[in-house]
ROMI-337371 format. One record per residue: x, y, z of N, C-alpha, C in turn. Coordinates in nm, 4 decimals, decimal comma. Atoms other than C-alpha are relative to their C-alpha. Example, Ala and Ser with C-alpha at 12.3 -4.5 7.8 and 13.67 -1.06 7.14 Angstrom:
2
> nX / nY / nZ / caX / caY / caZ / cX / cY / cZ
> 0,0890 / -0,1190 / 0,0000 / 1,2300 / -0,4500 / 0,7800 / 0,0900 / 0,1200 / 0,0000
> -0,0820 / -0,1190 / -0,0060 / 1,3670 / -0,1060 / 0,7140 / -0,0770 / 0,1090 / 0,0730
! end
This chain:
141
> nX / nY / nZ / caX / caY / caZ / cX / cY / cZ
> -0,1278 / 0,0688 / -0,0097 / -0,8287 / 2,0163 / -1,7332 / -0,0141 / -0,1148 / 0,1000
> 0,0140 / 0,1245 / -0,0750 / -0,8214 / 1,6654 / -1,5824 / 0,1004 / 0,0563 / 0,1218
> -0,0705 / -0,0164 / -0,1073 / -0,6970 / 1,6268 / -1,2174 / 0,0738 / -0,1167 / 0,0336
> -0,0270 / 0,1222 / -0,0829 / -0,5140 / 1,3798 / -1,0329 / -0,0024 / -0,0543 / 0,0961
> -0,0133 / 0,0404 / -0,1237 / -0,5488 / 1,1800 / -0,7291 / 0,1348 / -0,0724 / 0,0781
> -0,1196 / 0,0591 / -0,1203 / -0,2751 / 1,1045 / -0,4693 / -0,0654 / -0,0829 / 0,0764
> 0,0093 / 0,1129 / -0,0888 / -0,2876 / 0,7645 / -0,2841 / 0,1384 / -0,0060 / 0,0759
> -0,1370 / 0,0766 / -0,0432 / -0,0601 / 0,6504 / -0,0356 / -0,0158 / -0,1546 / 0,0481
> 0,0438 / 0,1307 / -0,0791 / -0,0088 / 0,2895 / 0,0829 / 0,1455 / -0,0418 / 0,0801
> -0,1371 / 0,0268 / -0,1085 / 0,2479 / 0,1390 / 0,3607 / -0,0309 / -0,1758 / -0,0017
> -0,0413 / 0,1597 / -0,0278 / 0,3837 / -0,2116 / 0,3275 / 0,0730 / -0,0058 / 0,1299
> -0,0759 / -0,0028 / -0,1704 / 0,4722 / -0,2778 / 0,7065 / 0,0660 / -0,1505 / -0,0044
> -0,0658 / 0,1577 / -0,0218 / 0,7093 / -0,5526 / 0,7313 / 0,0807 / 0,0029 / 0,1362
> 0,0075 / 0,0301 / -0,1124 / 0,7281 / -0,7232 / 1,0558 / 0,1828 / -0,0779 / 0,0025
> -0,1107 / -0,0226 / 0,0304 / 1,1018 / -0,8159 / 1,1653 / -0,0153 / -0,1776 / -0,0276
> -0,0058 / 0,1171 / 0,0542 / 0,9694 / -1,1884 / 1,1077 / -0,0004 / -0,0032 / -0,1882
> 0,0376 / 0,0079 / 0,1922 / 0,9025 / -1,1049 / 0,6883 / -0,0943 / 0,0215 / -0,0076
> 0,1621 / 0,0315 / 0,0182 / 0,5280 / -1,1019 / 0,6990 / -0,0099 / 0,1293 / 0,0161
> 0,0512 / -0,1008 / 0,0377 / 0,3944 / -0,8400 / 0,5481 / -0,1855 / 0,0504 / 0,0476
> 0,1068 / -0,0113 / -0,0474 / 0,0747 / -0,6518 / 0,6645 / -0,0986 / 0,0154 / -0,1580
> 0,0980 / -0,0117 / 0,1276 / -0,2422 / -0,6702 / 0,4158 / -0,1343 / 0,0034 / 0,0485
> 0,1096 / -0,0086 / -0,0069 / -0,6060 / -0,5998 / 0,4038 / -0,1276 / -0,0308 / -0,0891
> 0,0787 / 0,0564 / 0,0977 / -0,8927 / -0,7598 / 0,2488 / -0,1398 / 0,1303 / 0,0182
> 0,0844 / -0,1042 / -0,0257 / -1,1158 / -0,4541 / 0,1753 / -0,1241 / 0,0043 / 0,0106
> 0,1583 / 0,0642 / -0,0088 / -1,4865 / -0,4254 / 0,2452 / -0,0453 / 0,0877 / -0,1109
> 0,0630 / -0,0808 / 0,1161 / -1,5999 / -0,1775 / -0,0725 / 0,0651 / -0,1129 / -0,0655
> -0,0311 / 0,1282 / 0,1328 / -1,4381 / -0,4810 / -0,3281 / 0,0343 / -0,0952 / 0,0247
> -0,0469 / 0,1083 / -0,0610 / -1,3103 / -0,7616 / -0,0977 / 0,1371 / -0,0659 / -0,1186
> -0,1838 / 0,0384 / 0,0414 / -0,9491 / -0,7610 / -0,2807 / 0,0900 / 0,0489 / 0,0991
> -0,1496 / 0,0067 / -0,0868 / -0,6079 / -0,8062 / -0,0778 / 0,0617 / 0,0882 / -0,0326
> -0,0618 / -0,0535 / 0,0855 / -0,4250 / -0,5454 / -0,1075 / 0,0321 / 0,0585 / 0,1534
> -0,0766 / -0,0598 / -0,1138 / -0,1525 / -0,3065 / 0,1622 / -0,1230 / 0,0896 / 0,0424
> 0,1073 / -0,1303 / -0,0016 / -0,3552 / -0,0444 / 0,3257 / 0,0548 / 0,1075 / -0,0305
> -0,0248 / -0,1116 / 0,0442 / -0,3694 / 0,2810 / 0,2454 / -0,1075 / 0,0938 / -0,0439
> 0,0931 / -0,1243 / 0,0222 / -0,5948 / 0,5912 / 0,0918 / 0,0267 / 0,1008 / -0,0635
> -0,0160 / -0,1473 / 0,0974 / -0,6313 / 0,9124 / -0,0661 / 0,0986 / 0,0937 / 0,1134
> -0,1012 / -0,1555 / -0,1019 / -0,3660 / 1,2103 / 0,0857 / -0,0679 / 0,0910 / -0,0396
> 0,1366 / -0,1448 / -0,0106 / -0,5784 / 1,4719 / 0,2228 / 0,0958 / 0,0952 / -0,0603
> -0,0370 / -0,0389 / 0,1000 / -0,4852 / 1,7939 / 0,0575 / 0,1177 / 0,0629 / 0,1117
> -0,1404 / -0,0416 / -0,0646 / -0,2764 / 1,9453 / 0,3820 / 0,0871 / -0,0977 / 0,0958
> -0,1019 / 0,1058 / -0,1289 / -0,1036 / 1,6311 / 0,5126 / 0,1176 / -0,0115 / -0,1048
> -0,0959 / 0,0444 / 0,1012 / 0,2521 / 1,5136 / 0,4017 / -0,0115 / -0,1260 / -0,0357
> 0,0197 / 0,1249 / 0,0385 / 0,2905 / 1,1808 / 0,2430 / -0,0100 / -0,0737 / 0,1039
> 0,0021 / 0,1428 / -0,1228 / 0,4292 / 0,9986 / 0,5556 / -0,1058 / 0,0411 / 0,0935
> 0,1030 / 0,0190 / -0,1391 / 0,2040 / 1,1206 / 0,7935 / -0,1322 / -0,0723 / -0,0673
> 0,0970 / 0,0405 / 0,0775 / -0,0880 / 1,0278 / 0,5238 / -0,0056 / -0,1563 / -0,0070
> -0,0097 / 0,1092 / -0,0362 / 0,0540 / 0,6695 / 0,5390 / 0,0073 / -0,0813 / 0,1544
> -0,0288 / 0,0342 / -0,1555 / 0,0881 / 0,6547 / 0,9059 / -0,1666 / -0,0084 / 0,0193
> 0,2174 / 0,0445 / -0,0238 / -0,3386 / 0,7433 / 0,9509 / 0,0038 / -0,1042 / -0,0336
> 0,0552 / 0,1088 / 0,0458 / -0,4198 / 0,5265 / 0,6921 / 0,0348 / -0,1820 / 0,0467
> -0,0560 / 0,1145 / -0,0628 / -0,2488 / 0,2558 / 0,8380 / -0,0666 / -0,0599 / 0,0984
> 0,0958 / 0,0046 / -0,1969 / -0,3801 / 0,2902 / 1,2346 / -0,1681 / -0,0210 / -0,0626
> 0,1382 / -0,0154 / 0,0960 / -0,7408 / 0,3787 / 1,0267 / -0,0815 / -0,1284 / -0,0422
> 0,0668 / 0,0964 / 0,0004 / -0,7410 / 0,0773 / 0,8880 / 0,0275 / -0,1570 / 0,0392
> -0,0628 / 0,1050 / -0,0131 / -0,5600 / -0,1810 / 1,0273 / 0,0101 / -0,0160 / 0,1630
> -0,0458 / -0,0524 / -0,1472 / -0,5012 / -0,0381 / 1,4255 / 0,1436 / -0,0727 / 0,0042
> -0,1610 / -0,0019 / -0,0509 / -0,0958 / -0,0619 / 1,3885 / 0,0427 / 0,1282 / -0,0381
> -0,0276 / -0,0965 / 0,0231 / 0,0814 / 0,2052 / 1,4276 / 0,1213 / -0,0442 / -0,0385
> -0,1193 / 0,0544 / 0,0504 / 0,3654 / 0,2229 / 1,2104 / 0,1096 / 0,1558 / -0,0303
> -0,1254 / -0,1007 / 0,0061 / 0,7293 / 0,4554 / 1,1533 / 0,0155 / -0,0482 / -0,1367
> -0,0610 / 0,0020 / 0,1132 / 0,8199 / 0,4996 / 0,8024 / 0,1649 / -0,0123 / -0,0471
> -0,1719 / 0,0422 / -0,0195 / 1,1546 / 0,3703 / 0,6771 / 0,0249 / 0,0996 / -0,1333
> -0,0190 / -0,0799 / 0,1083 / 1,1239 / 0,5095 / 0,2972 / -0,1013 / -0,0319 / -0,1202
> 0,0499 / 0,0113 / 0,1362 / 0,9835 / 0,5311 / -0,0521 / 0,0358 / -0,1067 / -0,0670
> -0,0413 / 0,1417 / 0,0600 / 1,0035 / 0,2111 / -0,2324 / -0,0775 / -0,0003 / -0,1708
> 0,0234 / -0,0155 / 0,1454 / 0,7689 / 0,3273 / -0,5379 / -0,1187 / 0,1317 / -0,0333
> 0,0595 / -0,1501 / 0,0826 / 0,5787 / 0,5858 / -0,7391 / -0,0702 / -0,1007 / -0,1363
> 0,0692 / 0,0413 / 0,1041 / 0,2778 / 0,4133 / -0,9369 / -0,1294 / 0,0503 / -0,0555
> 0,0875 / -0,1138 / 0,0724 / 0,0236 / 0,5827 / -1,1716 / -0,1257 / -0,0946 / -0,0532
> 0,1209 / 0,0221 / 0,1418 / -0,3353 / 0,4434 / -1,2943 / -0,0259 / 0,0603 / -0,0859
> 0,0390 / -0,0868 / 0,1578 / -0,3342 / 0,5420 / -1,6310 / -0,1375 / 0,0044 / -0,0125
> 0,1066 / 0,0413 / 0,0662 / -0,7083 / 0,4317 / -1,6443 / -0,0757 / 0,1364 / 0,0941
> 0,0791 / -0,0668 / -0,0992 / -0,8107 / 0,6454 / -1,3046 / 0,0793 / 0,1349 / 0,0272
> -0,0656 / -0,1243 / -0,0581 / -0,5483 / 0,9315 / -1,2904 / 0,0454 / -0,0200 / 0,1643
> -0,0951 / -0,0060 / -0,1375 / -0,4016 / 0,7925 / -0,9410 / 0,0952 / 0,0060 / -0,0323
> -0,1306 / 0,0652 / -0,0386 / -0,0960 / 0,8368 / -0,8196 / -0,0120 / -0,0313 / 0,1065
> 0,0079 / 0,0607 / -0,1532 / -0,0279 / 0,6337 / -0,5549 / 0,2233 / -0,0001 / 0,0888
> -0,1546 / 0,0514 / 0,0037 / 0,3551 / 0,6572 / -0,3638 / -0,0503 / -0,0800 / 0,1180
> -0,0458 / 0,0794 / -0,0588 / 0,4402 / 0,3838 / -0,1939 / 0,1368 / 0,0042 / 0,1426
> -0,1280 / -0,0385 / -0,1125 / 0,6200 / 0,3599 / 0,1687 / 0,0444 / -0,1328 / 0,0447
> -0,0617 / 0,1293 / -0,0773 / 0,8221 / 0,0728 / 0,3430 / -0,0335 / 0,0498 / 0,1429
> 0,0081 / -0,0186 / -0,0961 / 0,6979 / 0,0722 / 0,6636 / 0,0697 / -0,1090 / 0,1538
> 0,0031 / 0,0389 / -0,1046 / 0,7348 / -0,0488 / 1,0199 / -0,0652 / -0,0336 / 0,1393
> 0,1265 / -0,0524 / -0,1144 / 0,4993 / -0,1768 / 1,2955 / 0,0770 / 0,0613 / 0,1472
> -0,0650 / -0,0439 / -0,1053 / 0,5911 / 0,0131 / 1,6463 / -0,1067 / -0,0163 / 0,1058
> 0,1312 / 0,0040 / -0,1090 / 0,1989 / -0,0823 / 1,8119 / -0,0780 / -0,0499 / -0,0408
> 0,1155 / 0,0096 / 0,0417 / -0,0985 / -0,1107 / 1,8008 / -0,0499 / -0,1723 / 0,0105
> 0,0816 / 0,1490 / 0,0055 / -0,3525 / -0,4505 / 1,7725 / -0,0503 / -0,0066 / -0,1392
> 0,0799 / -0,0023 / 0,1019 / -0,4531 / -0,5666 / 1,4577 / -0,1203 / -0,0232 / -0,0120
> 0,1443 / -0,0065 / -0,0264 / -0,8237 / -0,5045 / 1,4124 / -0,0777 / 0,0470 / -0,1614
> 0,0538 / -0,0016 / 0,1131 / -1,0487 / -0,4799 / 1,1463 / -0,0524 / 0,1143 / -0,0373
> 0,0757 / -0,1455 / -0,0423 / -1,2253 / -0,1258 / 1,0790 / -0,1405 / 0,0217 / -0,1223
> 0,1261 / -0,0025 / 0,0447 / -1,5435 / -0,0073 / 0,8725 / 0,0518 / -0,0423 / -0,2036
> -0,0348 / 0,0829 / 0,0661 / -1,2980 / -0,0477 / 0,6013 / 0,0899 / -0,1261 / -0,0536
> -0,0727 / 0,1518 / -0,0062 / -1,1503 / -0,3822 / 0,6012 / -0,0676 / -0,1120 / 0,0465
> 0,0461 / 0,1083 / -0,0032 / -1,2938 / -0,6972 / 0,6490 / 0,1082 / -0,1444 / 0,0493
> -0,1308 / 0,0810 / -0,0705 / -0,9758 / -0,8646 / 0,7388 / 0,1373 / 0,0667 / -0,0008
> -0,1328 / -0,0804 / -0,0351 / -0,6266 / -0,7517 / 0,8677 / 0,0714 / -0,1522 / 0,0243
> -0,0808 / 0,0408 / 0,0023 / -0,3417 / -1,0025 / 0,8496 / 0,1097 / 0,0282 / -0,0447
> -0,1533 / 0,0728 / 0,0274 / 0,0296 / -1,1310 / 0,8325 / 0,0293 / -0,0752 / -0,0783
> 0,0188 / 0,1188 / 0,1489 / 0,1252 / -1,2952 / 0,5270 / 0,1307 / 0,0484 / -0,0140
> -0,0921 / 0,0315 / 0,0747 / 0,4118 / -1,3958 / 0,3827 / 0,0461 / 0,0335 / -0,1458
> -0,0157 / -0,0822 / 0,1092 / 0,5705 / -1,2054 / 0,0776 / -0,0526 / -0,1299 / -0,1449
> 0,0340 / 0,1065 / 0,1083 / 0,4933 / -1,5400 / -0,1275 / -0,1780 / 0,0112 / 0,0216
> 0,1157 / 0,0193 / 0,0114 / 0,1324 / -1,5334 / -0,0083 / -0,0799 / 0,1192 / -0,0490
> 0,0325 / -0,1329 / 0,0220 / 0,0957 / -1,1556 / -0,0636 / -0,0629 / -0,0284 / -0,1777
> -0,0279 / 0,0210 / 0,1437 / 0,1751 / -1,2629 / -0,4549 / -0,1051 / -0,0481 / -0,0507
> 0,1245 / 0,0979 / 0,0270 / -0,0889 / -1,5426 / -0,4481 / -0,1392 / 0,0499 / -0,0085
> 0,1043 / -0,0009 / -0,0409 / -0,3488 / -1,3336 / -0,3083 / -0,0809 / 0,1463 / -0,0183
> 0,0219 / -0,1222 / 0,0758 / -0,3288 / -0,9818 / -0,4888 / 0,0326 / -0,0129 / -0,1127
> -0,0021 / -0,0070 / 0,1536 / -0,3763 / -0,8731 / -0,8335 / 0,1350 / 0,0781 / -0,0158
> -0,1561 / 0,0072 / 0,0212 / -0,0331 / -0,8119 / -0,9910 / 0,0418 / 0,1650 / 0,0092
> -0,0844 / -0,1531 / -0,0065 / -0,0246 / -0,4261 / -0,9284 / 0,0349 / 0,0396 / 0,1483
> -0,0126 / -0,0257 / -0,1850 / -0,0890 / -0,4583 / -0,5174 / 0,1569 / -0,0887 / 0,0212
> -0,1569 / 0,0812 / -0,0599 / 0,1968 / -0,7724 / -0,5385 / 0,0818 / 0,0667 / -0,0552
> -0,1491 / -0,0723 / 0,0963 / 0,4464 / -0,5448 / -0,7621 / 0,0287 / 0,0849 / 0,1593
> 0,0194 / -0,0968 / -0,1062 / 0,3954 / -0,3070 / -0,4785 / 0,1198 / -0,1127 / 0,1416
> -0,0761 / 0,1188 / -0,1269 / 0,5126 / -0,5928 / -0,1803 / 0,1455 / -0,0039 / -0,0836
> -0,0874 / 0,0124 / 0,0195 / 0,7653 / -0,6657 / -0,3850 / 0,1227 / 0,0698 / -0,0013
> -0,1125 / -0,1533 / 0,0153 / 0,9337 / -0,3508 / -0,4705 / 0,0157 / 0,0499 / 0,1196
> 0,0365 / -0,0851 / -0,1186 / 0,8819 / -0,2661 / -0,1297 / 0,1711 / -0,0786 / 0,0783
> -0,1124 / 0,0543 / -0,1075 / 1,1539 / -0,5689 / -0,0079 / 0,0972 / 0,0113 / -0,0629
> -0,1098 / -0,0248 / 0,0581 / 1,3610 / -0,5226 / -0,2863 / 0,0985 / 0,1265 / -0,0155
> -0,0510 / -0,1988 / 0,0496 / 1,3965 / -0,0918 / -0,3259 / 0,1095 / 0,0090 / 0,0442
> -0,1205 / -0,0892 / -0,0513 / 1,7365 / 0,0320 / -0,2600 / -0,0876 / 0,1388 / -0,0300
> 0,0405 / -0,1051 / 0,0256 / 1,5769 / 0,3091 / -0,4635 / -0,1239 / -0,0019 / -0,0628
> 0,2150 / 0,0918 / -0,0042 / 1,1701 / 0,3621 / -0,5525 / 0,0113 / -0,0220 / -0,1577
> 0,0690 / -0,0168 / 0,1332 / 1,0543 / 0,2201 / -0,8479 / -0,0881 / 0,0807 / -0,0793
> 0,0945 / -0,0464 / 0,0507 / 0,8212 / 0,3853 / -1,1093 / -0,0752 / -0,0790 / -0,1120
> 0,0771 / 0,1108 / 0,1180 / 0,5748 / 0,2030 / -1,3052 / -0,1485 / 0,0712 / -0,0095
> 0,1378 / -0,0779 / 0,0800 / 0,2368 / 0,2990 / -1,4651 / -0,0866 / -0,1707 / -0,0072
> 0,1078 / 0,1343 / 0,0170 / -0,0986 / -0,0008 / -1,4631 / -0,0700 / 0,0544 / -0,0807
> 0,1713 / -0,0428 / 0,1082 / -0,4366 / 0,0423 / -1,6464 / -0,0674 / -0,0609 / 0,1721
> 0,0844 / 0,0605 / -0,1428 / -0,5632 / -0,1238 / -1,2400 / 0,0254 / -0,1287 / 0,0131
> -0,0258 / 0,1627 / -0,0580 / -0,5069 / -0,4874 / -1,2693 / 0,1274 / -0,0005 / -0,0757
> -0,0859 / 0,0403 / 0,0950 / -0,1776 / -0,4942 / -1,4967 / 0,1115 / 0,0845 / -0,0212
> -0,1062 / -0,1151 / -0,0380 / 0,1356 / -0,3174 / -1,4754 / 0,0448 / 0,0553 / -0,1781
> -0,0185 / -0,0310 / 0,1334 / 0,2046 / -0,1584 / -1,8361 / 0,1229 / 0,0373 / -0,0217
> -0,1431 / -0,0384 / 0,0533 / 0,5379 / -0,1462 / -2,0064 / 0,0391 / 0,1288 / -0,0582
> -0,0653 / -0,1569 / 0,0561 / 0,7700 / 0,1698 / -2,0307 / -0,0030 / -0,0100 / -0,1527
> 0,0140 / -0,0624 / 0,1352 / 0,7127 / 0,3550 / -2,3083 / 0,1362 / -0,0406 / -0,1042
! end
């Protein structure tokens, strides 16, 4: 029986707009940080590591903003709205760059399933759900 993987990722938005992002060192694409949820952590704390891990900010979770599925890889990944409360931004074994970007540059500079992600993140009253194949967000059934 196939399994699935849980991701989490945290869009930290700063109280200027500028969103946090990471240019990764295993594929050098832009994209929020984030990771696999170990098997006994809860979501937010799972987004809080991954965050400090790979970015060194520490951040407070505000809420859920989405719930997205690689159909191609069996992730799920949920999605958090975050907050920075510390930390220095720094680069780590994985990342290659840590910046502040602008929800327009986020768009420019990720493939359209990391920017759906930013987006839904400033827009959510409540979380989205959407399904990709990895680069391409695929239309409800």
């Amino acid at each position: 029986m196939p399994l699935h993987s849980v991701s989490v990722a945290g869009i930290v938005v700063r109280d200027d707009g500028r969103v946090l992002v990471i240019r990764r060192a295993d594929n050098g694409t832009w994209e929020p940080p984030g990771g696999v949820l170990e098997l006994d952590e809860r979501p937010e704390d799972g987004v809080i590591r991954e965050v400090l891990e790979e970015t060194g900010i520490a951040v407070s979770v505000e809420r859920l903003t989405g719930v997205y599925k690689n159909m191609t890889r069996g992730v799920v990944a949920l999605v958090f709205r975050c907050r920075p409360v510390g930390g220095q931004a720094t680069t780590s074994p994985e990342s290659t760059a840590v910046e502040w970007v602008t929800p327009q540059e986020a768009k420019h500079t990720m493939s359209e399933v990391y920017a759906v992600r930013v987006t839904d993140a400033l827009d959510a009253e409540t979380p989205y759900v959407r399904a990709h194949d990895g680069r391409h967000l695929l239309e409800p059934a």
